[in-house]
TORVEX-717698 format. One record per atom (N, C-alpha, C): residue in one letter; x, y, z. Coordinates in steps of 0.1 Angstrom, whole numbers, plus 5000, padded with zeros to 4 digits. Example, Ala and Ser with C-alpha at 12.3 -4.5 7.8 and 13.67 -1.06 7.14 Angstrom:
BEGIN
A513249435078/A512349555078/A513249675078/S512849785071/S513749895071/S512950005079/
# end
This chain:
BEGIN
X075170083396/X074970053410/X074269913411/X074769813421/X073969693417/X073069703426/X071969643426/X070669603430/X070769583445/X070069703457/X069869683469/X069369603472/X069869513488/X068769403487/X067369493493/X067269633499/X066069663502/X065469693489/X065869673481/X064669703470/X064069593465/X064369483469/X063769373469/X062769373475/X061169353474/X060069373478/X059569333486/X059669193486/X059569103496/X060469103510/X061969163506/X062669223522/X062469333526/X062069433516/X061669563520/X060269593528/X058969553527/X058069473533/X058669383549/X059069323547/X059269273559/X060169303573/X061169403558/X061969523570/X061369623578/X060569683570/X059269763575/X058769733584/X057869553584/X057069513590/X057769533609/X059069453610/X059669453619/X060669593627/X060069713617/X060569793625/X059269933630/X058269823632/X057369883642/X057069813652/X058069733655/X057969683672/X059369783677/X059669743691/X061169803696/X061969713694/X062869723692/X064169633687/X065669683695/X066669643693/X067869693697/X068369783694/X067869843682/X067969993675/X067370063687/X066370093683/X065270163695/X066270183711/X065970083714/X066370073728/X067870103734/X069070043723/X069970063725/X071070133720/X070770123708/X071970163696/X071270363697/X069970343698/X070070513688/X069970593703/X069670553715/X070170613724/X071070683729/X072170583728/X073770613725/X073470723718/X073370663704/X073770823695/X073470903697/X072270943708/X071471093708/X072671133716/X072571043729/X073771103739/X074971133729/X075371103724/X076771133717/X076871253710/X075371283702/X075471353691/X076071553695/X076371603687/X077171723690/X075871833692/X076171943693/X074972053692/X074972053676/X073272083673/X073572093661/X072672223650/X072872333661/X071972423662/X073372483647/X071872523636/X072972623627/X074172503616/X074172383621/X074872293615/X073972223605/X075172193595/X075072143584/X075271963584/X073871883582/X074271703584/X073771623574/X075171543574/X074671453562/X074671313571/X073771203563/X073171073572/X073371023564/X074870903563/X075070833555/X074270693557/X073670653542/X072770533549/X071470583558/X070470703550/X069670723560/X068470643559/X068470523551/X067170483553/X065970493547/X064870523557/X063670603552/X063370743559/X065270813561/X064770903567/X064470943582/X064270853590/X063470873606/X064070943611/X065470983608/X065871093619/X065971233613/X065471243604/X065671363593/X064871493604/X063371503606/X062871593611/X063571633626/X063771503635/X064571523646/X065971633648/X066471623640/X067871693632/X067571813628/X066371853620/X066171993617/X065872063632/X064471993642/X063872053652/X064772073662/X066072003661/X067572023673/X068072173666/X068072193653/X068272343656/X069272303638/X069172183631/X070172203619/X070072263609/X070972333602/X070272423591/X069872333579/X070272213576/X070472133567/X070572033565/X070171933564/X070071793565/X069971743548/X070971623547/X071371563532/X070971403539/X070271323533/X069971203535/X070371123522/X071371023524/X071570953516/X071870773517/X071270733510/X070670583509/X071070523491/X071670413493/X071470323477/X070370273475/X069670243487/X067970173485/X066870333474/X066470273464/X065370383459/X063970343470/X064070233469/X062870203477/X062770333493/X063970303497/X064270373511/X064170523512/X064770573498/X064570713493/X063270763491/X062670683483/X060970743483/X060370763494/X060470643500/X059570653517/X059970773524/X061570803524/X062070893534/X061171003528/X061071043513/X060271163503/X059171183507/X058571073508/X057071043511/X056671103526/X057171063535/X057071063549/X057871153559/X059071193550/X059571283565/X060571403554/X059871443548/X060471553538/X060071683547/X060771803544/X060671923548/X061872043540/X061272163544/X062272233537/X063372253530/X063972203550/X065772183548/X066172063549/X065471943541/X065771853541/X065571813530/X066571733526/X067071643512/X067571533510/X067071433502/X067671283500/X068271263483/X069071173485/X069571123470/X070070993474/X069670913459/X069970793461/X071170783460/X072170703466/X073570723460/X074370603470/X075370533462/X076170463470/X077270523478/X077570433492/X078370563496/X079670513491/X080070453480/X081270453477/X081670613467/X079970633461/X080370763451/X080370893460/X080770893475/X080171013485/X081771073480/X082771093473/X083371163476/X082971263464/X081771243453/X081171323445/X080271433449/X079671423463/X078671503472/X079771683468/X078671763467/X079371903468/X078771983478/X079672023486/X079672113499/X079872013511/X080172093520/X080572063533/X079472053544/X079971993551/X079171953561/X079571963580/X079071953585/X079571983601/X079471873611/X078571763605/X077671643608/X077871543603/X078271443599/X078471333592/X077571243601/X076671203599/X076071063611/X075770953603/X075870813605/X075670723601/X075170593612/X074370563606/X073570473618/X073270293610/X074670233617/X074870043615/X074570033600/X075570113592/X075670103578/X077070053576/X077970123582/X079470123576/X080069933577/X079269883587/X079769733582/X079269643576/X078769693564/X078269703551/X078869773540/X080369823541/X081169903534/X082669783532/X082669743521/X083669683516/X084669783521/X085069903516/X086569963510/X086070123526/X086370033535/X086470113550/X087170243544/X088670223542/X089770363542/X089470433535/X088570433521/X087970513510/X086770603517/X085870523522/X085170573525/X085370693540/X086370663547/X086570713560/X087270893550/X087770843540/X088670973531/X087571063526/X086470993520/X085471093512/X084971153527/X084671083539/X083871133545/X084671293552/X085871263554/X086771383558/X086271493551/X086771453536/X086871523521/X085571643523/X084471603532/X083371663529/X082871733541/X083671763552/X083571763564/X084371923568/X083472013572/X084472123575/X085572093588/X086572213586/X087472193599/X087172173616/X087372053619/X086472063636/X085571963630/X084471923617/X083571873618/X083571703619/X082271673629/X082071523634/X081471453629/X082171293626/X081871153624/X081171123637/X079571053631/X079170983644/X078870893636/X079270783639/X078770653633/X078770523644/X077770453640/X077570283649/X077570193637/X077770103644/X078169973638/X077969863647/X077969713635/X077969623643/X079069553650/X079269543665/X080569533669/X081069403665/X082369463667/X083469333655/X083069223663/X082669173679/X082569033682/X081668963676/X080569073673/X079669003669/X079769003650/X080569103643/X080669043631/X082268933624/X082868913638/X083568803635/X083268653628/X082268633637/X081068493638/X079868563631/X079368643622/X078268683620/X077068543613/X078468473602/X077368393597/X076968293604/X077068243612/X076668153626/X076868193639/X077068303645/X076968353656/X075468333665/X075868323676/X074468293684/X074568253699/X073968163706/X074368173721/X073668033723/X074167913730/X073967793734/X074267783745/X073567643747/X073767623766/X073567743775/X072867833773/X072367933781/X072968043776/X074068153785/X074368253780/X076168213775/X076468083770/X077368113764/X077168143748/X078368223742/X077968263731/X078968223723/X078668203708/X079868113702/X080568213692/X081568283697/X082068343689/X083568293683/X084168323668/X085168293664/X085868353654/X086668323644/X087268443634/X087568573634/X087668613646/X088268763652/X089368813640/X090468753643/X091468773634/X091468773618/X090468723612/X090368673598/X089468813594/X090068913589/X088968993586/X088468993573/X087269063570/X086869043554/X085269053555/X084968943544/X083768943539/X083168833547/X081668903554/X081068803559/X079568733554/X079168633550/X077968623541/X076868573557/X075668683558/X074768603564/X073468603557/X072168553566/X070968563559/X069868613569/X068768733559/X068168783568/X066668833560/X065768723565/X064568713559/X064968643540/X065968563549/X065868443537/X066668513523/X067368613525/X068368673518/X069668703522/X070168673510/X071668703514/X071968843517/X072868863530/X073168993535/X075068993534/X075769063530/X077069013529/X077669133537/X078569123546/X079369223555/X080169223556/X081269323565/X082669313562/X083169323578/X083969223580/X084369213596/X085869313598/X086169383606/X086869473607/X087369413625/X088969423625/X088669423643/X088869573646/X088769583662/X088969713669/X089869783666/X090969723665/X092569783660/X092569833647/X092069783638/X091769813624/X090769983622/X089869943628/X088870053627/X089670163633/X089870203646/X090970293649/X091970313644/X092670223638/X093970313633/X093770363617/X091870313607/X091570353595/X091470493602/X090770533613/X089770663615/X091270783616/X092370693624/X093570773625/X094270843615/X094270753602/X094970733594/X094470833586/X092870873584/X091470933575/X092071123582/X092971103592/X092571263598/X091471263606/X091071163615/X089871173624/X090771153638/X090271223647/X090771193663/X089471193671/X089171053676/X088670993679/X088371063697/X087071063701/X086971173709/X085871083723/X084570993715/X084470893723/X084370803712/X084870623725/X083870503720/X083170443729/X081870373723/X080970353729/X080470193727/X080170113738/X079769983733/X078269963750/X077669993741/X076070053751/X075669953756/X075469953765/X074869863778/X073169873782/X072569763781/X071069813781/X071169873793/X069569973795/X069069993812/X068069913817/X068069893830/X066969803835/X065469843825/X065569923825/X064169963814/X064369893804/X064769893797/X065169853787/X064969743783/X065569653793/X065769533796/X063669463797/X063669543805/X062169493810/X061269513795/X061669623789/X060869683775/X060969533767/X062269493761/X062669373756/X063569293763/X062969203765/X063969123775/X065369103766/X065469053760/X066368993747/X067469063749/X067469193751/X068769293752/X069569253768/X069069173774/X069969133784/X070869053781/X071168953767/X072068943764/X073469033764/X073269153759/X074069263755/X074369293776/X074369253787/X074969243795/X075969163793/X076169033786/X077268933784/X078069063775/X077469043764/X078469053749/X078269203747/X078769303740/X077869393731/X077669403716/X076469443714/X075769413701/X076669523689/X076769653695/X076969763685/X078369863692/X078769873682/X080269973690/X079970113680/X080170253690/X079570353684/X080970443687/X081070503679/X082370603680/X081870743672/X082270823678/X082471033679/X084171023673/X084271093663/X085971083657/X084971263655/X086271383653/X086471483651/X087971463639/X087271553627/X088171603618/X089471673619/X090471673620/X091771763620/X092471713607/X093171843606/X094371873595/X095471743591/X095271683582/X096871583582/X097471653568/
# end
């Protein structure tokens, strides 16, 4: 497995540092997901890309029998151990390219602004089925394709115009973040729906979240995301192909 960049010390530290203020996660992205998320009373969930964990206890106290957290960061893995461990909860380090190795099924699949960080989309959309009982839901966010078109120079001049470009050109996008290289993979809208089609998923909602005046007032910054949106979040449901 090669080397996370959160296990790098110096980004891991600093990622930390900046996620004890509110940010766009907070305010806008994990909102969405709660709204979206299914009942999960008796269900079985795995969190691909969980981090350090934060939603793990959440997940049990909605009523889940089970919770699997999984992360390539070790660093990410201890903390989640350290800090938000419980019964029916469990982490392993693991890439999610090796998730079609995971044994047993699951009802839950959630993943929170990882997957555009997944080179090989249609592999992974296959393991995630592979592991997914019949009926069982994909909830996953991401960063939206406008904004990972232009990722490595994306931004906003002359007021609220915003400079976006390379829609069409999909692939690998290299940016920097706390002075490290972060490398992503640009997907457009068409692409992503017709992988989730193609996986045996039928797609049930999509979501591209709009701040609330709260919100707005909490962090100003997210009034951008009146022009553009930051994150596109989709509910796909498993069926038979």
């Amino acid at each position: 497995m090669s080397r996370n960049v959160f296990d790098t010390p110096s980004f891991f530290s600093k990622y930390m540092e900046l996620r004890k203020d509110y940010n766009h996660n907070d305010l806008l992205e994990h909102p969405e997901m709660e709204r979206l998320c299914p009942s999960l009373k008796g269900k079985r969930v795995i969190d691909l890309g969980c981090g350090y964990g934060s939603y793990a206890k959440s997940f049990i106290e909605k009523g889940a029998s089970y919770y699997l957290g999984i992360d390539a960061s070790e660093n990410m893995i201890r903390k989640a151990e350290n800090e938000n461990a419980g019964d029916k909860i469990e982490y392993k380090v693991m890439n999610l390219d090796d998730l079609g190795s995971i044994e047993g099924n699951f009802d839950l699949a959630y993943s929170s602004l990882v997957f555009h960080y997944i080179e090989d989309f249609d592999k992974l959309l296959r393991n995630v089925h592979s592991i997914l009982n019949d009926g069982g839901i994909l909830l996953f966010s991401q960063m939206h394709p406008i904004i990972s078109a232009s990722y490595a120079y994306s931004g906003y001049f002359e007021g609220d115009y915003f400079a976006f470009s390379s829609y069409q050109e999909e692939g690998r996008r290299e940016g920097h973040w706390f002075k490290q290289k972060v490398i992503s993979y640009h997907r457009k809208m068409s692409s992503i729906i017709n992988s989730l089609s193609s996986a045996g998923f039928m797609i049930e909602k999509i979501s591209e979240p709009i701040p609330t005046s709260e919100a707005i007032r909490e962090l100003p910054a997210l009034e951008k995301d009146l022009t553009r949106p930051t994150f596109l979040i989709v509910r796909a449901r498993k069926i038979n192909i």
